[in-house]
C-alpha positions in Angstrom: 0.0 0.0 0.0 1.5 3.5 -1.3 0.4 6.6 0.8 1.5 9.7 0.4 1.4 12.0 3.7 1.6 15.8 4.0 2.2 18.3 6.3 1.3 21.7 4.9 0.4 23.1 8.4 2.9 25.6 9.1 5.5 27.4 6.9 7.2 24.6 5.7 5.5 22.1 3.4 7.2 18.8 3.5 5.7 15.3 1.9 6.7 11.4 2.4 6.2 8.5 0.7 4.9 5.5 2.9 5.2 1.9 0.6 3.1 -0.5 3.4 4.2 1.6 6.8 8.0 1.8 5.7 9.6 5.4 4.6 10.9 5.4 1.3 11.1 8.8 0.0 11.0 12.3 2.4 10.6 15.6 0.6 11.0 19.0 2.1 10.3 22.5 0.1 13.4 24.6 0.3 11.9 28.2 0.6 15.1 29.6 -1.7 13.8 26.3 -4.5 14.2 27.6 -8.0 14.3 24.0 -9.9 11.8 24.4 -13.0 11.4 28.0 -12.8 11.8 30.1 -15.7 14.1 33.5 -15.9 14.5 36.4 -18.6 18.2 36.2 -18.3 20.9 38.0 -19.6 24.1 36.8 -20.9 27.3 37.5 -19.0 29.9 36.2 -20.7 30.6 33.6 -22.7 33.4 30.7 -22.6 34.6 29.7 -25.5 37.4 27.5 -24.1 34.3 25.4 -22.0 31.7 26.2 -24.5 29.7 27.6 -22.1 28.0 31.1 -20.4 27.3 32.4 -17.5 23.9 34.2 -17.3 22.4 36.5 -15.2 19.1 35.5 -13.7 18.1 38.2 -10.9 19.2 35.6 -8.3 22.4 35.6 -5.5 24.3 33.2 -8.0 24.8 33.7 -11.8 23.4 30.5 -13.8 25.5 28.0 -15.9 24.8 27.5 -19.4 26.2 24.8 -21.3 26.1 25.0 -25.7 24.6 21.7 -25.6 22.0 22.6 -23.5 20.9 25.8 -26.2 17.9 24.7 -29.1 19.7 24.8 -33.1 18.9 27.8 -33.7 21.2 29.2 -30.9 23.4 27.1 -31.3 24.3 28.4 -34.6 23.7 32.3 -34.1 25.8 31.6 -31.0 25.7 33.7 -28.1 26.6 36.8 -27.0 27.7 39.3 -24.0 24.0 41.6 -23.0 21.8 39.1 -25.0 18.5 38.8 -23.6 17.6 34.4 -23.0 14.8 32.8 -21.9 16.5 30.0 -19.5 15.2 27.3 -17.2 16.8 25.9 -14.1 17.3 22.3 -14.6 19.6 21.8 -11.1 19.3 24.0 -8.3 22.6 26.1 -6.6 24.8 24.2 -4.6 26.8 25.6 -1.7 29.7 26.1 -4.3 27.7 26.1 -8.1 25.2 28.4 -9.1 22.3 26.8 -10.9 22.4 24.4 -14.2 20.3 26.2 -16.9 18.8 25.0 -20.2 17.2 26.9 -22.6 15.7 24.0 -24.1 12.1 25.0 -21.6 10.0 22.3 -20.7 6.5 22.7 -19.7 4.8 19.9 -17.6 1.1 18.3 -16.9 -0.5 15.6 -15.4 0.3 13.4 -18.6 2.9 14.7 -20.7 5.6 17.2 -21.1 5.5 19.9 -24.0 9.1 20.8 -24.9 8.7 23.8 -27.8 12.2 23.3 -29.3 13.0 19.5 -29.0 11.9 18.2 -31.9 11.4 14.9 -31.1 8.3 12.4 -29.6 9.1 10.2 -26.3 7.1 7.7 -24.1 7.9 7.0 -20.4 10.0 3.9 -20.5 7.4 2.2 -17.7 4.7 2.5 -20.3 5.7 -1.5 -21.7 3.1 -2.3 -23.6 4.2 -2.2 -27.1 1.0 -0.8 -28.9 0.4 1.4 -26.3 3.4 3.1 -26.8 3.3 3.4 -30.6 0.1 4.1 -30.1 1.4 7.3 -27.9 4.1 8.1 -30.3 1.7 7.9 -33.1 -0.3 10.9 -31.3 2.3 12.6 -30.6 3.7 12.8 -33.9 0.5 14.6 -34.8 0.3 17.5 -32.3 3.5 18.6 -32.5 4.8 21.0 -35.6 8.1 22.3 -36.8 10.8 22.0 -33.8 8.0 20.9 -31.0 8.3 17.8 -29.0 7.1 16.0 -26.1 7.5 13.3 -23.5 4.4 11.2 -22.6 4.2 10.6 -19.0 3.4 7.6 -17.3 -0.4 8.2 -16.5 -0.4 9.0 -20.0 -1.0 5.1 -20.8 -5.0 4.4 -21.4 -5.8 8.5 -21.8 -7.7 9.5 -24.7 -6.7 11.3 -27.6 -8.7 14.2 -26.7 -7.9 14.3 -23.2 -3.6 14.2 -24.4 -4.5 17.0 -27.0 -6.3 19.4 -24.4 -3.4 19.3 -22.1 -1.0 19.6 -25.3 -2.6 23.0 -25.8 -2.8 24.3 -22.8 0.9 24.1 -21.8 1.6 25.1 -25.4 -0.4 28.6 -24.6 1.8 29.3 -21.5 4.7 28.8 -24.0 3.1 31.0 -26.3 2.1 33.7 -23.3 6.0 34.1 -22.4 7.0 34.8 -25.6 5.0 37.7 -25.3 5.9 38.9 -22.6 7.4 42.4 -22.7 9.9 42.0 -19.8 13.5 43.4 -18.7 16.0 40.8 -18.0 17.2 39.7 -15.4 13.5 38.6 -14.4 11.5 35.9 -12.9 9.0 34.8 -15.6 7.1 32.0 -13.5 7.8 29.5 -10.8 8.2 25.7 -10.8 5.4 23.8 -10.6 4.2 24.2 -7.1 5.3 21.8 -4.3 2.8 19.1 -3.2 1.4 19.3 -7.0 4.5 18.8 -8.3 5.4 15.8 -5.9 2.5 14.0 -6.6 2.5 14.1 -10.5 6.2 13.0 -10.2 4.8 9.9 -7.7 2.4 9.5 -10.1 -0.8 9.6 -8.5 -2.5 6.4 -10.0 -0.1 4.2 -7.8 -0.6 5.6 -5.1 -3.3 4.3 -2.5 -4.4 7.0 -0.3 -3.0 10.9 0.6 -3.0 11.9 4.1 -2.7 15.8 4.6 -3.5 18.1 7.7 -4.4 20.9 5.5 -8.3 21.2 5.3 -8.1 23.6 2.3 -5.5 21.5 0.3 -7.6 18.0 1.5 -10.8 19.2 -0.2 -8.6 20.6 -2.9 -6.7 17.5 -3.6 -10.6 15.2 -3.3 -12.1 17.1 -6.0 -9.2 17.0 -8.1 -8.1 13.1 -7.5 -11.5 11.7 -7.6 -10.7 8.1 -7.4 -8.1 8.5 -4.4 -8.8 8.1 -1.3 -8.0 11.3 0.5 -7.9 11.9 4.6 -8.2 15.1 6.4 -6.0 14.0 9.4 -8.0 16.2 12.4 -5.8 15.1 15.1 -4.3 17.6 17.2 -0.8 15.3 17.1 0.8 16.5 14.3 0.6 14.3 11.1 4.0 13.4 11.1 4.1 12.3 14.6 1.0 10.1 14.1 2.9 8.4 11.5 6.4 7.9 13.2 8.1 10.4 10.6 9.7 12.5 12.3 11.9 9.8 14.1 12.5 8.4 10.6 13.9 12.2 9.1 16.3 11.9 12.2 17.4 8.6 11.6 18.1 9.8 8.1 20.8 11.9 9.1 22.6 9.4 10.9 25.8 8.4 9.3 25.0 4.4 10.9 22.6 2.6 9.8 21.5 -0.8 11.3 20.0 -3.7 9.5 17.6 -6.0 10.9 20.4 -8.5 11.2 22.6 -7.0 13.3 24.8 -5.8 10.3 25.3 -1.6 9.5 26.1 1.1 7.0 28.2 3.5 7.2 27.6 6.6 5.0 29.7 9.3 4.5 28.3 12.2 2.0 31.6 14.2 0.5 31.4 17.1 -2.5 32.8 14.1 -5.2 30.9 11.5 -4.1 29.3 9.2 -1.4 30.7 6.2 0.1 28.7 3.4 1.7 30.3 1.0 3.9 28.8 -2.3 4.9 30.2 -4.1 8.2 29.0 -7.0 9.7 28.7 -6.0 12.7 26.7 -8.3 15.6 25.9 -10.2 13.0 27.4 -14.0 12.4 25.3 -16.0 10.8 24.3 -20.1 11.5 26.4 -21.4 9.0 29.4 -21.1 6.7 31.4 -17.4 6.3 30.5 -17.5 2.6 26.9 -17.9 3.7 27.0 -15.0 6.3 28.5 -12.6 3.9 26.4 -13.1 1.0 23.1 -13.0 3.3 24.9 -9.9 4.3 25.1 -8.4 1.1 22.0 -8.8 0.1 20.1 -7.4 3.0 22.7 -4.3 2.9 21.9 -3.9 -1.1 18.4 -3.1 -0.1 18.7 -1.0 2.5 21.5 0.6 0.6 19.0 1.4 -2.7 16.6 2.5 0.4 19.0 5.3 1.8 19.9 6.6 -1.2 16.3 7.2 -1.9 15.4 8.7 1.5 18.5 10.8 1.6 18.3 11.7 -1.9 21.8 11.1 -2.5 22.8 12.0 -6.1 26.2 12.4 -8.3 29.2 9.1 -8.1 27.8 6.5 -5.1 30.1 3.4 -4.2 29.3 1.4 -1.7 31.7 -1.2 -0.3 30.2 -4.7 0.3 32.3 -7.4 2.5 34.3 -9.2 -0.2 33.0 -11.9 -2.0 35.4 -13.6 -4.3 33.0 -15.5 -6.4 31.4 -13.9 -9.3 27.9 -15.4 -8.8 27.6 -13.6 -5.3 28.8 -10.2 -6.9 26.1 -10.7 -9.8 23.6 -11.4 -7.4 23.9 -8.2 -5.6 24.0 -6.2 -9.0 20.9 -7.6 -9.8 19.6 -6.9 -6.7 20.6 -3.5 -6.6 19.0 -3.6 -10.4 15.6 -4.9 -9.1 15.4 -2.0 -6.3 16.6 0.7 -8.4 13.0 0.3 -10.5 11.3 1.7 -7.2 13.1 4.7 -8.1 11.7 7.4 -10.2 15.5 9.2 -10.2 17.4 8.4 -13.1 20.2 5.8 -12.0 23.1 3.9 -13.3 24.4 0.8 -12.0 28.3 0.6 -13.5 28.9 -2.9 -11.5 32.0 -3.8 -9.4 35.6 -2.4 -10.2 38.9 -4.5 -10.1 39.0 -3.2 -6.4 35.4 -5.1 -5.8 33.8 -1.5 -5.0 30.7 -1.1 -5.9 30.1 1.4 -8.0 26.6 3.6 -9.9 25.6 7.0 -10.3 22.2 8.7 -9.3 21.1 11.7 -11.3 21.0 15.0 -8.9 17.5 16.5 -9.7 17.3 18.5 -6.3 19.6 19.1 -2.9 20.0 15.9 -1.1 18.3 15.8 2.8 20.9 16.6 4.9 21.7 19.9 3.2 17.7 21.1 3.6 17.5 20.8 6.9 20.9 21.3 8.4 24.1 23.9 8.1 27.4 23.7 8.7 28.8 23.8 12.2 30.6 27.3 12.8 32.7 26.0 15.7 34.4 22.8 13.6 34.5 24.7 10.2 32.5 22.3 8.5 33.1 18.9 9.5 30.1 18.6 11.6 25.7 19.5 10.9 24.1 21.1 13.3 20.2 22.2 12.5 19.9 25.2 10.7 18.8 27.9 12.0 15.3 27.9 9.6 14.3 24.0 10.7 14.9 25.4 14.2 12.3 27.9 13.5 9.8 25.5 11.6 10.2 22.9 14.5 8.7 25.5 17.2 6.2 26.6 15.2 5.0 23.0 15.2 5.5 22.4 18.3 3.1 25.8 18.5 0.9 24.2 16.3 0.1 21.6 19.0 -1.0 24.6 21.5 -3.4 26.3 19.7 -6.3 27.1 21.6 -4.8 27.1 24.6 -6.4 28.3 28.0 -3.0 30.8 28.4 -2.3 34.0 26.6 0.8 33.5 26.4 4.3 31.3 25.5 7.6 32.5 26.3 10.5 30.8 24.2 14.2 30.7 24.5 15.6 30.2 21.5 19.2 30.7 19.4 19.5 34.7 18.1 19.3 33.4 14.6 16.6 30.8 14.8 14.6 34.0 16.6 15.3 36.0 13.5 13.8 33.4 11.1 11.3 32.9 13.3 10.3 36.4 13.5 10.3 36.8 9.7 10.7 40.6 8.1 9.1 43.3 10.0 7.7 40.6 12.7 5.2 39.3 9.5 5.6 35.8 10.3 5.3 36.2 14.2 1.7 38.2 14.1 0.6 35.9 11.7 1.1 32.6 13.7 0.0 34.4 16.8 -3.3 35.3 15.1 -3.7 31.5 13.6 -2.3 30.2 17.2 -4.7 32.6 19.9 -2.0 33.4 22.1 0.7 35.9 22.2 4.4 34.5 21.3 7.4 36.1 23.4 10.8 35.4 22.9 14.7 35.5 24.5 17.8 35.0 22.7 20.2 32.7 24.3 23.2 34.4 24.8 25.8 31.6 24.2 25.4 29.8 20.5 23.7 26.5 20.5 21.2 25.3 17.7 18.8 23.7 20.9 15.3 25.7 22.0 12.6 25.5 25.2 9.2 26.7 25.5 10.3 28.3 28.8 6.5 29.0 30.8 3.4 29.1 29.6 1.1 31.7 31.3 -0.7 35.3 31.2 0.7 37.9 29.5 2.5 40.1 32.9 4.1 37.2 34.3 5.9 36.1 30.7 6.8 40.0 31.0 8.1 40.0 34.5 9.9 36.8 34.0 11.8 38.6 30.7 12.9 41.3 32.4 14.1 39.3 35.2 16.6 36.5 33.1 18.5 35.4 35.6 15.3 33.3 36.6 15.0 31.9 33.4 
């Protein structure tokens, strides 16, 4: 059973991906998330010697453009220092990179995606059935004119004709409506496909089972729109995520151990070239020979391997190094295992095999920033070897913890809190603070700590004069 659960109460929206009651994918909307958008950029200058340009988009980091990633007819007018380019982000910023552009746009729907300057017709590769496919191609090969292409989509499979071509035209028209717009680079154009919308058409909303969300607004939203899918307003005052034992599981995904159900662990380490998984037996010994215990080993690592690299959303080189096995059937057996769980994932992967050193080696496309780097920061006291929480999940994490208050017999919270987490939490001008203290019913005071730590309290609970009198005398707090 596939559920998909929400939690869109609050600032932060964040979605998970529950196949029977185990976590398999966690997604959590960066507020700085730029991925699909599309800019009026202007061209910077050009590298000839890497073939590439760096573009001006309006944002704190100048986009990457690459020549292959221009439609022919740039390509052969070539570019040029002021131009004006319509661009789209196709991998968000890093810590160190600005953002990937292409300026081949794509536009997506529920069933396909148009591409205006592609020229070419594709079906999703888990569409199998061969007449449905050229079936699919067939249609496409009708809509589109000139340099237009498209990619069928998975739920495409079984839609009609007239359905397909509706859709076609509508993401054609907000092709067409860009175009026309009269606008002074460097500018935002329009945003990526929204967050929970976007995550459920990628899921692909026909396998999925039931949604959960604690949203009543998005709940009745997401009934009339997904007719045949069982939604659920979750109405309990314990937060969603709680009621499904999710948060424990985004901590446990930070971990750098991991243990199996046999006693054996991981060890992940995530480093700018790549990640490395180790597997070590650990407590467990197995009932009969070593080849045996290894292999069983192996095998149950494998899985939870393909597992953590989903959940984490680890991208770029992987290698993960399995106990030794000298015979080829037992490395061919956890290839194909690794095989047979990467078709759970919807991320491009690439399983390379093992080297002459036995190390196990694939590659994950990087679509979007991997867990650990949404919802933690690097530590300022051990330049950058260690994560501490950031100082924005500190501030989501009391407003949910707010969230569980609301209606409260008191007036009033007072909270102790980092200086920068109380920053964030405030929002510009003290927007964010008067707005959750008019959703809440209760007025919101707060101290800075004094000494850096990324930890919080809700200090006292109570009316309004004593929270005042116990603020102006700290030394009691």
């Amino acid at each position: 059973m596939r559920t998909l659960v929400l939690n869109a109460k609050g600032s932060q929206n964040r979605c998970v991906l529950l196949e029977g009651n185990l976590v398999q994918e966690i997604h959590i909307h960066h507020i700085n998330e730029t991925a699909g958008s599309i800019y009026a950029g202007r061209v910077l200058n050009v590298l000839q010697g890497m073939q590439a340009a760096f573009i001006d988009i309006g944002e704190e980091k100048n986009g990457y453009l690459s020549v292959n990633d221009l439609p022919p007819e740039l390509k052969s007018a070539k570019l040029r220092e002021g131009q004006q380019i319509l661009v789209q982000v196709a991998k968000e910023a890093t810590e160190h990179k600005g953002p990937k552009l292409t300026a081949n746009l794509e536009f997506g729907g529920q069933y396909l995606v148009y591409m205006p300057t592609s020229g070419y017709t594709a079906v999703s590769k888990k569409i199998e059935d061969p007449s449905e496919r050229e079936r699919l191609q067939f249609i496409g090969s009708h809509f589109c004119e000139e340099n237009e292409g498209l990619v069928f989509r998975t739920a495409a499979s079984g839609q009609t004709e007239e359905t397909l071509h509706k859709e076609f035209c509508y993401l054609k028209k907000k092709y067409a409506a860009l175009l026309h717009a009269n606008t002074k680079a460097p500018a935002l154009l329009t945003e990526g496909t929204p967050f929970f919308d976007r995550i459920i058409r990628e899921i692909n909303p026909d396998t999925l089972h039931q949604i959960v969300c604690d949203d009543s607004d998005l709940a009745r939203d997401l009934k009339s729109r997904y007719e045949t899918l069982e939604v659920l307003f979750h109405q309990s005052k314990q937060p969603v995520f709680d009621a499904y034992k999710i948060e424990q599981e985004i901590e446990k995904a930070l971990k750098r151990i991991v243990w199996l159900k046999n006693g054996a662990y991981l060890v992940i380490d995530q480093t700018e070239a790549l990640t490395a998984i180790d597997v070590n037996t650990g407590k467990f010994s197995g009932k009969s020979s070593l080849q045996d215990t290894v292999i069983k080993t192996n095998l149950e690592a494998a899985r939870e391997a393909a597992r953590q690299i989903r959940l984490r959303n680890l991208s770029g080189m992987i290698i993960i190094d399995f106990i030794d096995m000298p015979r080829q059937e037992d490395r061919q057996a956890i290839l194909h295992e690794m095989l047979r769980e990467s078709k759970s994932d919807r991320v491009q992967t690439r399983m390379l095999g093992f080297s002459q050193m036995n190390i196990f080696q694939m590659t994950r496309k990087r679509v979007r920033p991997d867990l650990a780097s949404l919802i933690t920061c690097h530590c300022p006291f051990c330049s950058g070897t260690g994560h501490v929480l950031s100082p924005e999940t500190i501030a989501f994490k009391i407003e949910r913890e707010l969230w569980e208050l609301q209606y409260m017999e008191q007036e009033a919270a007072l909270i102790e809190l980092p200086s920068d987490a109380a920053v964030a939490f405030r929002g510009k001008n003290d927007e964010h603070l008067k707005r959750l203290e008019k959703a809440l019913h209760f007025e919101i005071f707060l101290t800075e700590k004094t000494e850096w730590s990324d930890q919080y309290q809700i200090v006292q609970l109570g009316d309004r004069e004593m929270i005042q009198r116990l603020i102006k005398n700290k030394d009691k707090i």
